[in-house]
C-alpha positions in Angstrom: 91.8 71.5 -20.9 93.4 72.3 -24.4 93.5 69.0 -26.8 96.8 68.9 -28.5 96.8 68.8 -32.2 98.3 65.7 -33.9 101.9 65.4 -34.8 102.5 66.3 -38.4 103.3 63.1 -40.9 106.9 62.9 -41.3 109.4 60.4 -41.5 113.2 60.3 -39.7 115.9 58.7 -39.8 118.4 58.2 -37.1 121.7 57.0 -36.2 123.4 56.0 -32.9 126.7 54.7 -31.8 125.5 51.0 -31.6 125.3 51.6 -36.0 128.7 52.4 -35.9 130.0 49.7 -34.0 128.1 46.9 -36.4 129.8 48.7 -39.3 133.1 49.2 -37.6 135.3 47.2 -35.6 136.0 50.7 -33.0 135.3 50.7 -29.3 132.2 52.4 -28.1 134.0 55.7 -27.4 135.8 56.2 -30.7 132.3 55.2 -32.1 130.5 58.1 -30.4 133.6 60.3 -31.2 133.2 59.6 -35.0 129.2 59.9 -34.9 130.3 63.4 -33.2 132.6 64.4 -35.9 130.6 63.3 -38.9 126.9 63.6 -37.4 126.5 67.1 -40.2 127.9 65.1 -43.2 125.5 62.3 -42.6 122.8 64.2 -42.0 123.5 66.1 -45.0 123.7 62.4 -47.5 120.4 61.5 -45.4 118.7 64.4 -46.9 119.9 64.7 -50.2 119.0 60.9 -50.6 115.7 61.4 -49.1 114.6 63.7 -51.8 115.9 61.3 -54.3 113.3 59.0 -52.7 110.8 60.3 -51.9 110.9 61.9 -56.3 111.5 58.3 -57.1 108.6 56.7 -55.4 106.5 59.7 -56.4 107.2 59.0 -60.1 106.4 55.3 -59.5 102.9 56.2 -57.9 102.0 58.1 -61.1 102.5 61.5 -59.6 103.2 64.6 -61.4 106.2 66.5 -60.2 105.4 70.7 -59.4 107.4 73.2 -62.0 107.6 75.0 -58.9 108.8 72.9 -56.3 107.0 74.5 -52.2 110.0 73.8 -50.1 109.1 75.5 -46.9 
């Protein structure tokens, strides 16, 4: 019986249609179309603000950034 190893820490983000319809006043399937069409640039702001964040909290918990940054 193999023991599966833990799930690595990591934190997500995701969006469905049901955000789209709080933010606009679209019916479901123009939502999903528009999540469709746009699903690569949102993905792209998530990540570029995630960085932002997670440098911002580091430098607020005192930590010391790498001159080398390890981005795997």
């Amino acid at each position: 019986m193999a023991i599966d190893a833990p799930a690595p820490t990591k934190a997500t983000c995701t969006f469905v249609i049901e955000d789209v319809l709080d933010m606009f006043n679209i019916t479901e399937a123009e939502a999903e179309e528009w999540l469709q069409n746009n699903r690569r640039r949102v993905e792209d702001r998530m990540c570029e603000r995630g960085w932002e964040v997670i440098e911002t909290l580091g430098w607020m918990d005192g930590l010391n950034k790498n001159k080398y940054p390890r981005r795997v």
